[in-house]
N, C-alpha and C positions, 0 to 999 in steps of 0.2 A: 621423508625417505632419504636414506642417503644411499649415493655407492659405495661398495664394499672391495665390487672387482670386477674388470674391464674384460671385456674378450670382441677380438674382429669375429663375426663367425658369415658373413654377406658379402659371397663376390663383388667387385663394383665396380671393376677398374679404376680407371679414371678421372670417377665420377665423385663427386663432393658427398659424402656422405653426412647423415643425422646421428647424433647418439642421444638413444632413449633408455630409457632405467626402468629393468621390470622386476618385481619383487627386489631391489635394492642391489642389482646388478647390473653395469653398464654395458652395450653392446654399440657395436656400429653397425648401421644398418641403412638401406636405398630410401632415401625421401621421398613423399609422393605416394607411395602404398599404402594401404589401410593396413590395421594395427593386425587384421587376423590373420592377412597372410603371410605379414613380418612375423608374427611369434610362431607361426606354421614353420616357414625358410626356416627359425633359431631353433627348432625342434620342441617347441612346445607340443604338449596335447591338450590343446583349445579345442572344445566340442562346436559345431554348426552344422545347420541344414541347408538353410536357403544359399548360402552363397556357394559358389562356382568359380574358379578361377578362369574360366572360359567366357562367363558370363556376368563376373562382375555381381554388385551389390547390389540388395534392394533394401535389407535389413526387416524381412517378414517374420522369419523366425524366432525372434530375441535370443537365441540359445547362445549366441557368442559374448556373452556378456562380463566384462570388465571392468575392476575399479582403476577410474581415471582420476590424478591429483595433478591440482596447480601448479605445483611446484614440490620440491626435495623437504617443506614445512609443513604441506599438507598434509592434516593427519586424517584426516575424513572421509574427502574426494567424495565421488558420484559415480555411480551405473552407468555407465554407458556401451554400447554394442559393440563391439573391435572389428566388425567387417564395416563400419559406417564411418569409423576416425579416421583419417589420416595423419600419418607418422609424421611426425614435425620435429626439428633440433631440441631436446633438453625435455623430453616428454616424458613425463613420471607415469608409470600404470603397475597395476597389479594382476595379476592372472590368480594368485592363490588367494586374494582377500577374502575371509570366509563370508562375506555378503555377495559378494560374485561368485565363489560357490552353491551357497546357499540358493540363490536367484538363477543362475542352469538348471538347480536341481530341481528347484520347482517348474519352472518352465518345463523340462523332460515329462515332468508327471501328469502333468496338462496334455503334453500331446500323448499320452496313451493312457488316456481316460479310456479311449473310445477304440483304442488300438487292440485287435484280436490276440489271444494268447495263444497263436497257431506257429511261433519258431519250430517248433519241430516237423510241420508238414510245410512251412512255407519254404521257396523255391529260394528264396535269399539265405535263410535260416545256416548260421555259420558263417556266413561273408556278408555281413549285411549292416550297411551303415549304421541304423539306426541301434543296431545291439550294440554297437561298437561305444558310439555316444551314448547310450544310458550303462556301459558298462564304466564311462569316462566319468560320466556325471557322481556314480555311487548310487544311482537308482535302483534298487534291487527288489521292491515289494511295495504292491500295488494296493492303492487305500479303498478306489473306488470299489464302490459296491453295488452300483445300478445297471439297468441296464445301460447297455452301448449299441448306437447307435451304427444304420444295418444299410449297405444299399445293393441296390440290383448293377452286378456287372454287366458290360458288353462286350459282344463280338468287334473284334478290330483285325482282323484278318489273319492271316496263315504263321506272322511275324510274332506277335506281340499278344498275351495275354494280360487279362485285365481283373483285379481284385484289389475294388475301390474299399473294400471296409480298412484295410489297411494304411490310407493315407495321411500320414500330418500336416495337410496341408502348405508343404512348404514353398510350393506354386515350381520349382524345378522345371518341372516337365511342360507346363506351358509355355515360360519363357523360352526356353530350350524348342520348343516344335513350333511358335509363333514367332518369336522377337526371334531368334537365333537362325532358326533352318526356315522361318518362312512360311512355315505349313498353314491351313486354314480350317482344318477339321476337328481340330483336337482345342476345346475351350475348357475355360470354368465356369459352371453356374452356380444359381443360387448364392446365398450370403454365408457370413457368419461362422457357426461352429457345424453348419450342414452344404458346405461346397462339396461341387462334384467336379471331376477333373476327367473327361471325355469327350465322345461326340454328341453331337446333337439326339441321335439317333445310331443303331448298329451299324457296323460297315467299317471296310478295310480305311485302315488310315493311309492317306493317300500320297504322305509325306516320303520319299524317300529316303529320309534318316529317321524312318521310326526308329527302327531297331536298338537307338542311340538312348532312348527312355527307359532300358529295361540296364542301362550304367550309372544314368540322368538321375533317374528316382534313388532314394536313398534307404526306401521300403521294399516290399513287396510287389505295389503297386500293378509296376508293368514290367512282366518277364519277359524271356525268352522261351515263344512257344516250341521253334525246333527243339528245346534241348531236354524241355518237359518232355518231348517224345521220347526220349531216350534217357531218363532224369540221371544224374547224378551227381552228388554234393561237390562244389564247386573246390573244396581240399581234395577231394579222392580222386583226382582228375593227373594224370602225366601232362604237362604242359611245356611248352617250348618255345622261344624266337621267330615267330616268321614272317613273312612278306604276302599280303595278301596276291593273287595270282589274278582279277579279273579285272584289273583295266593296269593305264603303264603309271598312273602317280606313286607307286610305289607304300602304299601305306603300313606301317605296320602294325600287326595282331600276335595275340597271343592262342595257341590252337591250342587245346585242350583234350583227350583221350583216354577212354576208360576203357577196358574188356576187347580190346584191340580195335576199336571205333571212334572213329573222331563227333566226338561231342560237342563241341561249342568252338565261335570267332569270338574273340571279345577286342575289345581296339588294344593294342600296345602303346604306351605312349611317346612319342619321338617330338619332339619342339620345334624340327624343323622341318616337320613332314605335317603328316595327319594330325599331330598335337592329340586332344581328346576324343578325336569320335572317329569313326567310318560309316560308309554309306553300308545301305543293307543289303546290296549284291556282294558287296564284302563280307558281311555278317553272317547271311543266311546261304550263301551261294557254297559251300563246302560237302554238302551231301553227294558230291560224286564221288567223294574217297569211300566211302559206304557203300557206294550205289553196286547192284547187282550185273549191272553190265559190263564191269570191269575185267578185263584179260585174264584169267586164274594162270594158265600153263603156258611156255613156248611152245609152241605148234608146228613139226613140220608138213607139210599139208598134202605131201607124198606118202605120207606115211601113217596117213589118216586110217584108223583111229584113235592110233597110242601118240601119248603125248610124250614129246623129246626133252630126256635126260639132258642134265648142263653138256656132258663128252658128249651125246650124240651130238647134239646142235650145234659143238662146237667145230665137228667132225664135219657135219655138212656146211656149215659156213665156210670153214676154209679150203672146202671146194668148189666154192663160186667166187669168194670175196677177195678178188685182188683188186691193186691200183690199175694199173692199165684197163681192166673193162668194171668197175663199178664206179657209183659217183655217191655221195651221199646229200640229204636233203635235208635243211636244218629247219627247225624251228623258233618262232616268235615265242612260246611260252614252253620253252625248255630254258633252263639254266645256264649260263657261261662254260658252265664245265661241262656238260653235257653237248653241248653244240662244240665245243672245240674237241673234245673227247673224238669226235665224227671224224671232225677236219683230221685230227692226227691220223685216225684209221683209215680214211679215203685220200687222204692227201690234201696241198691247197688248191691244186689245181685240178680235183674232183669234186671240190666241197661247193655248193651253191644255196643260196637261200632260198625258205619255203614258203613265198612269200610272193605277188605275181609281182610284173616287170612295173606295172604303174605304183604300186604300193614299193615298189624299193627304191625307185625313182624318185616321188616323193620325201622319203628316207634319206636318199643322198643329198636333197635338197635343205634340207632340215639339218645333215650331220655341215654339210658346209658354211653353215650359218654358224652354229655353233662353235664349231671347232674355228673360228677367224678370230674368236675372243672379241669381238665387238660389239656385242651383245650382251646380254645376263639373263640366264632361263631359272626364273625366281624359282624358291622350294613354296609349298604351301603355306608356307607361315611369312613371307616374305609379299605371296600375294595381297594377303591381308593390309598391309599399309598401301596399298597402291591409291591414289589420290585422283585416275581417272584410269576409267580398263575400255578397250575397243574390240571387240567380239566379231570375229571374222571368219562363217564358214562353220560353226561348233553350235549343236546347242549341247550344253557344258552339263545339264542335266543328266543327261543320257549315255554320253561320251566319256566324261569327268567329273562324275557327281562330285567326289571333295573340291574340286575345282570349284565349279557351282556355287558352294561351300562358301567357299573362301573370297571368293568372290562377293558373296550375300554382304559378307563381314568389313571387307575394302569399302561395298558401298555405302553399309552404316557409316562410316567412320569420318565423312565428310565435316559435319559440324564441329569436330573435337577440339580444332582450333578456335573455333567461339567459345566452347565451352572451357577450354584452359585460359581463354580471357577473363572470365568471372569466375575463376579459381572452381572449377568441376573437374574433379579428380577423374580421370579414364573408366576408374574402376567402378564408378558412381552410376549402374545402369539405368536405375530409375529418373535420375537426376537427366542426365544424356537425351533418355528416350523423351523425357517432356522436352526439353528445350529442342530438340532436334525435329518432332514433330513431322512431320511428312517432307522432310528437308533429306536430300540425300547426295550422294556424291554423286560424276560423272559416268555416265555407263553408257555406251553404244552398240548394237547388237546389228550384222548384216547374217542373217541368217534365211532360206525360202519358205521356213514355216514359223508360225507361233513355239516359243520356247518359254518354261518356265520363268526365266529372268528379263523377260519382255517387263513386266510389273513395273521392273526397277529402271527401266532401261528409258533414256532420254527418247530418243525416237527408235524404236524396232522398225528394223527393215528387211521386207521381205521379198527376195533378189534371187537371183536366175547365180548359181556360182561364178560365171564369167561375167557378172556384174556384179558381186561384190568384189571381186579379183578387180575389175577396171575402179570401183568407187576407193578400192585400198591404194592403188597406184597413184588415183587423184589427191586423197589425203597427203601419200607423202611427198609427191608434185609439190602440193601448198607450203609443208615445211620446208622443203629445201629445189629451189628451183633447175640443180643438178640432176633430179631426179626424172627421169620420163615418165610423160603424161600421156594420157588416153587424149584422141582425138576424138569428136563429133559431142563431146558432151552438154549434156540439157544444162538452162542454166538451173536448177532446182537441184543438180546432182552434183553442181560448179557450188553451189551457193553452202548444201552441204555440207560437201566436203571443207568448204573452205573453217566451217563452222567447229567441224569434229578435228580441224588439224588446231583451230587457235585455241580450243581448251585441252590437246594435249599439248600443245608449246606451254600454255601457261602453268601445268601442272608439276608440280616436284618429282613423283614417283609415279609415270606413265606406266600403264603396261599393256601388249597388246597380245591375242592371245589366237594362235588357230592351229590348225590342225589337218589331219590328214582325212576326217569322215567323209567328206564328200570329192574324194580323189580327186581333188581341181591341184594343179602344181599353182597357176596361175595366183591362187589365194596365198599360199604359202610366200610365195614369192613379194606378192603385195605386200603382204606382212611382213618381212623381212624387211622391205624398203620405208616404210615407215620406220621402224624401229632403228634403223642405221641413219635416216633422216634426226631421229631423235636425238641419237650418242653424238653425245660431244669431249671433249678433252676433261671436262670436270664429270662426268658421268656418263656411264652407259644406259641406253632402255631397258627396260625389265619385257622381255618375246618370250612368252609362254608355249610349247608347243603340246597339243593331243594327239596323242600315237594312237597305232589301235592297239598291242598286246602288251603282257604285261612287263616281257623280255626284247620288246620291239627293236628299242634301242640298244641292248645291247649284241643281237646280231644284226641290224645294220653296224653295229661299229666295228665287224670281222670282215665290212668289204669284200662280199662274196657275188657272184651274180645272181641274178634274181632267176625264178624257176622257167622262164621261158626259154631261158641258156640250154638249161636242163633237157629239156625239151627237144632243142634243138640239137641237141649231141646223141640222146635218143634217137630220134629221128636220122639223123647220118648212119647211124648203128656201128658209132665208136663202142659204147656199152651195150653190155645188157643186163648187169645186176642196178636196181637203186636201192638204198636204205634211206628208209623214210624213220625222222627222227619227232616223237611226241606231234602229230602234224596230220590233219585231216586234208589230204590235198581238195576235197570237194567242196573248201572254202575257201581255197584262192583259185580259182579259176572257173572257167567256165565249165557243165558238165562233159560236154563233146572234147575239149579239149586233154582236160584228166583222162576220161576214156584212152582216147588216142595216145597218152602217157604212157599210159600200164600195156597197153596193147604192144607198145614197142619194148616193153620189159618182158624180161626174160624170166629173171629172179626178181623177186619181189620183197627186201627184208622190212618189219614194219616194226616200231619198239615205240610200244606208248601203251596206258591206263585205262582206256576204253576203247569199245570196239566202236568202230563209226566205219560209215561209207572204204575209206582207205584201207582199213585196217583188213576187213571184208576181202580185200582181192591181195593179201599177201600171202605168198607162196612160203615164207617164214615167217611167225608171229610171234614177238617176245614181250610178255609182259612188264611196263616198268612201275616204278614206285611214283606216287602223289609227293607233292611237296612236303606233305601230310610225314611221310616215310623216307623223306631224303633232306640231305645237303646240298645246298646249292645257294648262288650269286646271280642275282640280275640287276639291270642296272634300270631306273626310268626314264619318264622325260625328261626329267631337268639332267638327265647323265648322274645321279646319283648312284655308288654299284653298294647294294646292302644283301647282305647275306639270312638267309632262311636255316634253319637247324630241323633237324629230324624229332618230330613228336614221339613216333612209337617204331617200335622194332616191328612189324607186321609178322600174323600167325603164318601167311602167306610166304614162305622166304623164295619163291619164287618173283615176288615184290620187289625187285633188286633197283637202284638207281639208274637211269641211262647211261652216264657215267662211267660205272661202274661196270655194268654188262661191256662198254661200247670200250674201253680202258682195257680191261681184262682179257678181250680178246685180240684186242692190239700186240697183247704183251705173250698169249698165247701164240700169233701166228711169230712172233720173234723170237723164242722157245724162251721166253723168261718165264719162271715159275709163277702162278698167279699168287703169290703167296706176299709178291712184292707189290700186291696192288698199290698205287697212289694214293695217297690222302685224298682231299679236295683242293689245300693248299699248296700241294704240290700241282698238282694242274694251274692252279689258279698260277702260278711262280711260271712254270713253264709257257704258260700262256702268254702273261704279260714281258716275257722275255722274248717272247719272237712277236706280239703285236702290242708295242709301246703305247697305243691306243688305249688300253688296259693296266698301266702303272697307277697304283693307288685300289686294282680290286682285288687284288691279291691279299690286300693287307685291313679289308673293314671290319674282320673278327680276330681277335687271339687265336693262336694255332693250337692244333688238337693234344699238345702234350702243355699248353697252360694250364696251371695248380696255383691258386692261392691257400698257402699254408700244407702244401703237400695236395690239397685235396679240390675233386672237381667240383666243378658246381650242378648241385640236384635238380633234377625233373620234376620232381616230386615235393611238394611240399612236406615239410614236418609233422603236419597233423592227419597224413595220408593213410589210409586203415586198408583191412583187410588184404593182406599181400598176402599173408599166411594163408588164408581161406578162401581166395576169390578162385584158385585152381583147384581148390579141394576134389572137385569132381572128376579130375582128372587125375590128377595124384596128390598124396597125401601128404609129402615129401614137398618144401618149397624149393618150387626151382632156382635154380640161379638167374640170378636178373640178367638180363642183354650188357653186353660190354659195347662201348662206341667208343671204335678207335680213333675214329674220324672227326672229334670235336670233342672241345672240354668238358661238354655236358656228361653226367653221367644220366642211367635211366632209374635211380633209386633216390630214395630220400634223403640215402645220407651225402655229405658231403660239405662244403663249406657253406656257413649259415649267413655270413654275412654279406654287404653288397656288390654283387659281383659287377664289373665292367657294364656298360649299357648295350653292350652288342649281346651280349650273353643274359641278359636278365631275362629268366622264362616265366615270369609271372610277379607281382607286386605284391606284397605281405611287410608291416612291422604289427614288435609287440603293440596290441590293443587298435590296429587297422587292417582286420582282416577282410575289409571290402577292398575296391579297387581305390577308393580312395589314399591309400594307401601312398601313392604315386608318391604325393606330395615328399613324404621320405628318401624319395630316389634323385629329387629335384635338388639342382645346384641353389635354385632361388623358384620358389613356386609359381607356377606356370610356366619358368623357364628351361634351357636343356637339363636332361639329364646330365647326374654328375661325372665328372670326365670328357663330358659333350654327347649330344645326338650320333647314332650309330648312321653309319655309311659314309662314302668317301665321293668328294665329284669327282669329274672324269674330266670334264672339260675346261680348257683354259680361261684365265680369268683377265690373263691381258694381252694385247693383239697383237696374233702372228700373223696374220696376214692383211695382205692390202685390200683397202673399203672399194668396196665395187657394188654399183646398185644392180639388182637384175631389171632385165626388159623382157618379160613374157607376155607382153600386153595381151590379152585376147579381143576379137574382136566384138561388138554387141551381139549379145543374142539376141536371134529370133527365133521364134520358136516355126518346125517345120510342117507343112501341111502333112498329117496324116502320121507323125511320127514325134515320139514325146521322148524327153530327155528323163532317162530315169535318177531316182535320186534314191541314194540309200540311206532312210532313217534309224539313226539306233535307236533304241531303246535299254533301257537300265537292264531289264529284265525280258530278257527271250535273245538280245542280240550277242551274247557275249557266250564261248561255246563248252564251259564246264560247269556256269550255275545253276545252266536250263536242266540239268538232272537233279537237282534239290526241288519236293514238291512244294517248297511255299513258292518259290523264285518260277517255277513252271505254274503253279494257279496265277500268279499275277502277268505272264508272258501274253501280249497280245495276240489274238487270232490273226492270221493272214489278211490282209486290205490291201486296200489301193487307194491311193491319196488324190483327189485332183481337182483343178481348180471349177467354180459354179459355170463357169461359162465354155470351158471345156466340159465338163459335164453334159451340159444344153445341148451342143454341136454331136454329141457322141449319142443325144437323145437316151439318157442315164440321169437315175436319180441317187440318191444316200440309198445305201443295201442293196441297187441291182447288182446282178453278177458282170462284171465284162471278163474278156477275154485277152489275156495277155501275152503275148511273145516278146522275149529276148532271147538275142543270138538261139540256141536249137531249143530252149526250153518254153513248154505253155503250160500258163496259168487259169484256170479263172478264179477271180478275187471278186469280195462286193469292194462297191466303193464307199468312199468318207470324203467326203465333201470339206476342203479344207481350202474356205473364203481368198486367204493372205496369200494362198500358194501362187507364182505369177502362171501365167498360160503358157502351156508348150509343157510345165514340168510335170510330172508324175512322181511318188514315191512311196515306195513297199518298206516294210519294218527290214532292216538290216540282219540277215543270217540268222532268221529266228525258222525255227523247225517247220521244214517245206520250204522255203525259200532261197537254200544254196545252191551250187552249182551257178552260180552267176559269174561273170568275167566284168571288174566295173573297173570303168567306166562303163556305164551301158547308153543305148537309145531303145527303144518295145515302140512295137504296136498295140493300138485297142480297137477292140470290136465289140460289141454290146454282144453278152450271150449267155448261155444256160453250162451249169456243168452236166 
């Protein structure tokens, strides 16, 4: 072989590069990779099953298969697999040599011997890997003529259906729910040409990244049962950019909508976020844009029964809504624009957060941390290298499942420096998992209950909040003796700490990670001083933080006062109109307290997507739009500010953005014509211009008059059908499609074909990778960012404005008090979070009401597992059975977190217990 002709086509910076010769053409290209995902990066279409760029090599498949040569003389060479070689300097191979053809093709035809001829009814059918690769291979007509071999599906719960006759074996999905996420429930049995790929037995899969199997698999296999309820083929779908909405990591999905309904989550992929997958309260938790309890009308509620006209409503608002008596109340899971939209209409000095005073407090705590630059709040893909992680106050599960995640993946990754000693390529999973064997990196977990990543975790510890807050203060004591230490400690909690501080000194890429779940500042604060203990002049710590919403961060970054201000200005009877913005106030605070809110409210305006408890007592009620239906900027925990795009125009146009209702009337009450409404990017501009806090959100998407080639980019994929005919029934005549002024998407097919910016990509497609595999085309270097870079912009400094100051919030030990429990609030993935509990799979798997306590607290209270007690906090009672949870220390108690029945709480809390009947 010789070369003919040379092309760079592989980022690399810096980095020394290989040049290998494929079909007798030279490339430069990153050393160290295996050959399938170099010729993937140069644009080849190389067919494979079993590998994963997420998960690396096993080489089960044979489908990648390649002629490899000696050398530029060889004329013969040898088969071998391209996901198993590593790219080495002066490497001769072929991808067209017709015996490496010849040998995919065969190989293809073997795995669908047995493979059902159901494409047209199967739920993959059109986006489906495996059509893709036999349409790659040149497979076209099937020889066999026996029968094929048949097995019994199962039930795997409300997520995830299951049709095993369809599988090639290509083990995907076990690696991916065992080695990867961890899971225990999902194996293979049996051998040979008759493996089965499930549970033991029927029953919900217990993993919380099933959902991730139905992208994983490259068949049929394992779908998505929500979208079966609703089916439709995955081209006929309007799809668009967005930001999933139920926890603050920020991940991104691609949402998907047919017949004015949101159809399907599927992961979006970002490199420096979520990478390939999301959890399944992301996946499955979107059935509230559907849901029937949604706002239809604005409502004035004096004027019950007719529902109010845009002019009437607008009519009566501006005779209650001025600055001097109204205040407005923002939201954790509204948008930047929509929260500042408020602030312009109420003023700065009427705008407060909706949020109570311990949770914003906390907040402040956390923005100070950050904002000093002395620190590094890793993105999710950055967690993954960490080399030791210390867990303080979170189980990550429940709170942060991608967190969890990423986490799983940091702690495999401990042995790689042995294994890059005896030349193991990273990518080499099988290779890894032997040698690494039950070997794992450093992981520390201070948490009062048993947590999924206890498993992994060196010693799990299970502590009272004000004692993992004093055992964190002691750690960073040990690193740095500037640091204040906890008096009166055991030597068992001296000896530890001293333990968990010399394996983060020794380690390269520390990180330490907490959070606000169990409203302790004290933990926060601990954690902070470890990680400033850590930074030194050649490197910062990597301090992770877990918020609770999903726009958490980004209205504490507006520096507004927390709702008990609010409260308090009520209470004076300065005001007496409030607007309550996307915002159930019956989950920040206590119930008595909210009562007493609304009681000193006059006016009551309330602008959000479902009706809940709030919404209930407004004297004005306006419906707004789902992220589903709107534009909109939030930012996460790590201060990343990433932008959401509007899926569909809703039949509802009463559906309006917050935004936009909350803008429009601004611009009404100044008699400017509404006709000048604002973009998004106009706010976004105006925003970051009066709070500099917000330089860099204004600018994480193209603005709405960007065109490449004249032309916007489509919602709609190419192969999108029936526009002409899906309204026939209502007229015959095709409508004209929605115009969006507001972003360069358009909502039709047509439009520019080729790769648009990565903020704007609304779904992945090239010729002959109509699955989501597809990615790899979008990718600068496969598995790496997309090309141009990952979408969103950070927020926060990356080097130090201000002076290192350790905190001292020491609290003192707990003890627990006679006759009074400190309660704790547990999430949960599923029931804790307050828009996926209307999706019925995410509501069958929400846990029932409990009560947590410990066996000897138990004893004393004369209770066993399942009796009823009886529960008081501040004005509210409960009876709950109980759950017997061994680890938990005495004195604590803990109820499932703001799962249906159990709001109206004010936490921190303490309750009583009484043994009793309901």
């Amino acid at each position: 072989m010789k070369s003919i002709s040379k092309r760079k086509n592989v980022p690399g910076g810096e980095k020394k590069m290989a040049t290998i010769y494929i079909d007798h053409k030279a490339y430069e290209v990153t050393p160290g990779k295996n050959v399938l995902e170099t010729c993937l990066t140069l644009g080849f279409d190389l067919p494979y099953f079993c590998w994963h760029p997420a998960m690396g090599s096993v080489g089960a498949c044979r489908q990648c298969a390649i002629k490899l040569f000696k050398d530029e003389d060889d004329t013969k060479g040898r088969l071998v697999m391209s996901c198993m070689e590593t790219v080495k300097d002066n490497m001769y191979l072929s991808v067209e040599d017709p015996a490496a053809r010849a040998f995919r093709a065969q190989v293809i035809e073997w795995l669908m011997t047995n493979h059902p001829h159901d494409c047209a009814v199967c739920d993959e059918g059109g986006s489906c890997h495996l059509q893709d690769m036999t349409v790659m291979t040149g497979h076209n007509y099937r020889r066999f003529q026996f029968p094929k071999r048949s097995y019994k599906n199962q039930y795997l719960g409300p997520f995830i259906n299951h049709e095993m006759n369809r599988c090639i074996q290509c083990y995907r999905c076990v690696r991916f729910y065992k080695d990867y996420a961890g899971g225990k429930d999902l194996d293979v049995f049996a051998a040979h040409n008759h493996v089965y790929f499930g549970r033991a037995e029927d029953g919900i899969l217990e993993s919380e990244f099933s959902g991730n199997l139905a992208e994983v698999c490259p068949t049929g296999v394992f779908t998505d049962k929500s979208l079966k309820a609703h089916y439709t083929r995955k081209w006929d779908m309007t799809m668009a950019p967005s930001i999933c909405q139920h926890c603050s990591l920020g991940c991104n999905v691609i949402a998907g909508e047919r017949y004015g309904e949101l159809r399907q989550i599927t992961n979006r992929y970002n490199g420096a976020v979520n990478g390939y997958f999301i959890c399944d309260r992301g996946r499955f938790g979107y059935e509230f844009v559907n849901n029937i309890n949604r706002i239809q009308q604005p409502l004035v509620r004096a004027q019950i029964p007719d529902a109010a006209d845009k002019d009437s409503l607008y009519r009566q608002l501006a005779k209650i809504l001025t600055k001097d008596t109204t205040i407005g109340i923002a939201s954790p899971r509204a948008s930047l624009e929509a929260n500042f939209a408020l602030r312009q209409l109420v003023g700065k000095e009427n705008f407060y957060q909706g949020v109570s005073e311990a949770e914003a407090q906390l907040m402040r705590n956390i923005l100070l941390t950050l904002n000093s630059g002395h620190v590094h709040s890793p993105s999710l893909k950055e967690t993954e290298t960490a080399d030791a992680v210390f867990i303080l106050g979170e189980d990550l599960t429940n709170s942060a499942p991608m967190l969890a995640l990423a986490v799983r993946q940091a702690i495999r990754k401990a042995p790689f420096e042995k294994a890059a000693e005896i030349s193991i390529p990273t990518w080499h999973d099988a290779a890894l998992r032997e040698l690494a064997q039950e070997e794992k990196g450093a992981l520390f977990i201070a948490y009062p209950t048993k947590t999924k990543l206890d498993e992994l975790a060196d010693k799990p510890l299970h502590l009272s909040p004000d004692e993992i807050a004093r055992l964190g203060y002691t750690v960073a004591a040990q690193l740095n003796t500037n640091v204040p230490a906890p008096e009166g400690l055991s030597k068992h909690s001296l000896k530890l700490a001293k333990q968990i501080a010399g394996i983060l000194k020794k380690a390269k890429n520390p990180l330490i990670i907490c959070g606000t779940s169990l409203f302790n500042e004290a933990i926060i604060s601990a954690a902070t001083n470890i990680a400033l203990a850590l930074s030194g002049k050649e490197k910062k710590a990597n301090l992770s933080f877990v918020i609770p919403e999903c726009n958490s961060m980004g209205l504490a970054m507006m520096d507004a006062p927390s709702l008990a201000h609010a409260m308090e200005v009520l209470e004076n009877g300065d005001v007496d109109t409030v607007v309550v913005l996307e915002n159930d106030l019956y989950r920040r605070g206590g119930k008595g307290e909210i009562d007493l809110l609304f009681n000193h409210c006059r006016n009551l305006v309330v602008l959000d997507h479902l009706h809940n408890e709030t919404s209930n007592k407004a004297s004005i009620l306006i419906p707004v739009a789902t992220f589903a239906e709107a534009d909109g900027t939030i930012v996460n925990n790590e201060g990343r500010a990433q932008r959401f795009f509007q899926v569909f125009s809703p039949k509802n146009e009463n559906f309006r953005e917050s935004w936009r209702w909350l803008d429009e009337f601004r611009q009404f009450q100044n008699g400017i014509c509404p006709e000048e409404l604002k973009a998004p990017e106009n706010l976004l501009a105006e925003m970051a211009h009066l709070m500099p806090q917000f330089k860099g959100a204004d600018t994480v998407a193209p603005d709405a008059d960007f065109r490449i080639s004249g032309q916007k980019i489509p919602r709609e994929p190419h192969r999108y059908s029936g526009r002409t005919a899906m309204l026939a029934n209502i007229n015959v005549s095709e409508p004209k499609p929605p115009e969006d002024h507001d972003s360069a998407l358009s909502f039709t097919m047509e439009g520019y074909k080729g790769m648009p910016p990565a903020p704007l990509i609304p779904f992945f497609w090239a010729p002959g990778w109509n699955s989501g595999q597809s990615v790899n085309k979008y990718q600068a270097e496969v598995g790496g960012s997309l090309r141009g870079g990952d979408p969103g912009n950070r927020l926060f400094p990356e080097i130090s404005v201000a002076e290192l100051s350790y905190r001292n919030h020491i609290p003192s030990p707990f003890i627990p008090s006679p006759g009074e429990w400190l309660m704790l609030p547990l999430s949960h993935i599923f029931g804790s979070e307050e828009l996926s509990i209307y999706s019925p799979g995410i509501n069958e798997r929400c846990p029932k009401p409990y009560i947590a306590i410990n066996r000897k607290d138990a004893k004393d209270l004369n209770t066993a597992e399942n009796d009823i007690v009886q529960l008081q906090i501040q004005d509210q009672l409960y009876f709950l059975p109980v759950r017997i949870m061994e680890e938990l220390p005495q004195g604590l108690a803990g109820i499932p977190y703001q799962i249906p029945g159990l709001t109206g709480i004010s936490w921190p809390a303490k309750g009583t217990l009484t043994k009793g009947n309901t």
